[in-house]
N, C-alpha and C positions, 0 to 999 in steps of 0.2 A: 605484452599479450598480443596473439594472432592479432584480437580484434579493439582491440584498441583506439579508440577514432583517433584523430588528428588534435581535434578539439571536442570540449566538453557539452557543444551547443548539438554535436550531434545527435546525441541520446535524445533529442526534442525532436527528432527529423524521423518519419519513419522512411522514407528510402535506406537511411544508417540499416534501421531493424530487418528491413526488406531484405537485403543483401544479406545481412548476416544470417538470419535465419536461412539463408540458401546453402550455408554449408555447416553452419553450427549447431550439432544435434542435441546440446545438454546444455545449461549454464544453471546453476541455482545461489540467485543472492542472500546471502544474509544466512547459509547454514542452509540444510533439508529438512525435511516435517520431521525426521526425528529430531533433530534439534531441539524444537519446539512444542513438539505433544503434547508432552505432559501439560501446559497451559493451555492450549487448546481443549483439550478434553473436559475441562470443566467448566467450560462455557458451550461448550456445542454437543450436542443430542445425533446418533447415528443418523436418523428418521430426520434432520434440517436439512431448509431447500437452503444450497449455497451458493455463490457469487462469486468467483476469483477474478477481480479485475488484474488487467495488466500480465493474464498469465505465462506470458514466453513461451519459451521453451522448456521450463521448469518441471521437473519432475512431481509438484506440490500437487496438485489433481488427481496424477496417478495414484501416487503414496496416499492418501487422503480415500480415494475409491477403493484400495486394500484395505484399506486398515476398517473398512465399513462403510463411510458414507460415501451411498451412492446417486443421491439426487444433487449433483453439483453442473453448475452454467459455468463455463470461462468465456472470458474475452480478451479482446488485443487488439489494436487499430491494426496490426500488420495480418494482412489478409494470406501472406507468404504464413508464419505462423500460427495461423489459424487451420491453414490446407493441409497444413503437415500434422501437427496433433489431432485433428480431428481423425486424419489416417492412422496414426499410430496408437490413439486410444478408441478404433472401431468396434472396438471386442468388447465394449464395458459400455452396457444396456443404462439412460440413464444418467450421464455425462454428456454435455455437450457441447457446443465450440460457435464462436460466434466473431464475427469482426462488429467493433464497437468502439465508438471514444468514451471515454468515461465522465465526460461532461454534459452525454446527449446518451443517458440508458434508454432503451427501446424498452422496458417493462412496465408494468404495470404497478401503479402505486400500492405500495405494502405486500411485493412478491417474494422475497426473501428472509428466512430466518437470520442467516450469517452472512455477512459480506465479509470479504476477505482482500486486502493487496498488501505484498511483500516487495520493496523497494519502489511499487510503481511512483506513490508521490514523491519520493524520495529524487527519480530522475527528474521528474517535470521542475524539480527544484534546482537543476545541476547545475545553472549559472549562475543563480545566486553568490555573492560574496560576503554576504555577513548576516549571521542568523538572527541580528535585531532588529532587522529589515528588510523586508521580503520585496521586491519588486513591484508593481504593478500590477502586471501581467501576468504573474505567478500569483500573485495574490488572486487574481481574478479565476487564474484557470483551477486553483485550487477548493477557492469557496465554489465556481458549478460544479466542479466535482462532489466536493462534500455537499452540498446541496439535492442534487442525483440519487446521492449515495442515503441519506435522509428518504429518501423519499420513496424509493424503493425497498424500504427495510419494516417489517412487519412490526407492530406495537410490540414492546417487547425484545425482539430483534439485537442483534449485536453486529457490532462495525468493528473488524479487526484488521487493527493496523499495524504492519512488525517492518520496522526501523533501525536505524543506527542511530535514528537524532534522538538526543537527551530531551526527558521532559520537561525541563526548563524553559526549551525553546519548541517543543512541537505541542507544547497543549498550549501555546500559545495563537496556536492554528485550530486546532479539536476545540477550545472550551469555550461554544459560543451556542446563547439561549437560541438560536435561530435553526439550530440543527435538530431541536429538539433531544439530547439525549446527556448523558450522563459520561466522566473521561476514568478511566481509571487506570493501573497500568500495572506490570509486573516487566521483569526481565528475563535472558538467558544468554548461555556464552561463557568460553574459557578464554581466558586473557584477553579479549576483546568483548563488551559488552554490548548485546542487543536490545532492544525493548519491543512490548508486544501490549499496545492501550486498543483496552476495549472500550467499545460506546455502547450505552445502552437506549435504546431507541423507550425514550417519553416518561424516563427518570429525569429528575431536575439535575444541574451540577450543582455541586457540591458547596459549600458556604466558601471554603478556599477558591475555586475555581470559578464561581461567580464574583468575586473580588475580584480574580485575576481579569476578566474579561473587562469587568468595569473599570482597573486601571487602566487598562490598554486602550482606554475608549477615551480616558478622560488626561491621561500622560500624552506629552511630545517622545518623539522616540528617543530613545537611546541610543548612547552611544556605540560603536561597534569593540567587541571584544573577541578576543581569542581563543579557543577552543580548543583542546587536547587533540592532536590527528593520530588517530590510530598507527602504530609501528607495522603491524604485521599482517594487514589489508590488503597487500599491493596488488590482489586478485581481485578485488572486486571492484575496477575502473575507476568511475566517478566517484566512489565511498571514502576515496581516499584526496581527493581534492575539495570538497567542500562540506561546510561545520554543521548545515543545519538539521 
């Protein structure tokens, strides 16, 4: 691919995104909103303020502002990607663009009905080597995130997260009493499968899900295992180099 990095550590770099965004005018991971509508749709109200963390260059905001809702924030550390969508969606009163890390949201507690990101933690993950053990550092930069992302979400409120990682290994990230919210998930995809878990902001989890957390608390880790790598990926970068 054109853009391709060298290594998989650049997707953590935004100089990487800076550049790119200087000549790359479309990329959408993981499929477009039609993809995935239909499961959006019943969870989210035309009339929600929404939250797309990690927006890119992705068509998912526009698509999203047609199809009706139009009270939606995006954001992007890359201030390159931010100058340009915010120009190219000038015309849709109501949409707005922001440079932000998602570890340090500038809003205000319980601003958001819907938060939204499509592969963004999926990159922050992209050196990781084995999904039964997450790093340090990704641990850390994931829990502020999800922490932010808590905190900023209305009682009530949903936290939508569309991935490749299986939920064997990403509600072992989501299902934690400290987020306040509830995991649940559904899927979408032809021949390669996506998933799409929504949080519920200040529902309990679930008697399963509370178990799971409490093993994870009270187990030494496990050992690393293998994970099926998707065949027919080879578009989407990083998605096809690591399991989690």
């Amino acid at each position: 691919m054109e853009y391709l990095p060298d290594k998989n550590s650049s997707y953590k770099d935004v100089a990487y995104w800076d550049d790119r965004y200087r000549t790359e005018q479309h990329y959408d991971w993981l499929g477009s909103f039609s993809s995935f509508k239909h499961l959006l749709e019943k969870i989210m109200k035309k009339e929600d303020s929404i939250l797309i963390l990690g927006c890119g260059n992705s068509s998912l905001g526009g698509d999203m502002y047609g199809a009706g809702y139009h009270a939606i924030t995006n954001i992007d550390y890359s201030s390159v990607c931010i100058s340009a969508m915010r120009a190219r969606y000038s015309g849709c009163p109501g949409m707005t663009w922001h440079q932000m890390d998602v570890r340090q949201l500038s809003f205000a507690d319980a601003s958001f009905d819907v938060i939204l990101e499509k592969a963004t933690l999926d990159a922050i993950m992209v050196e990781e080597k084995s999904p039964w053990e997450v790093s340090p550092e990704s641990s850390s930069f994931i829990h502020q995130a999800l922490g932010e992302i808590s905190r900023c979400l209305k009682p009530g409120g949903r936290f939508v997260s569309i991935t490749f990682a299986q939920p064997f290994f990403r509600k072992r990230l989501y299902a934690r009493t400290a987020y306040d919210w509830s995991v649940r998930h559904d899927s979408y995809g032809e021949g390669f499968e996506y998933f799409v878990y929504v949080m519920t902001k200040g529902e309990q989890l679930s008697p399963e899900d509370a178990a799971l957390e409490q093993r994870l608390l009270e187990e030494p880790a496990s050992q690393p295992a293998s994970c099926p790598t998707p065949q027919d990926e080879e578009d989407n970068d990083f998605l096809c180099n690591i399991n989690l």
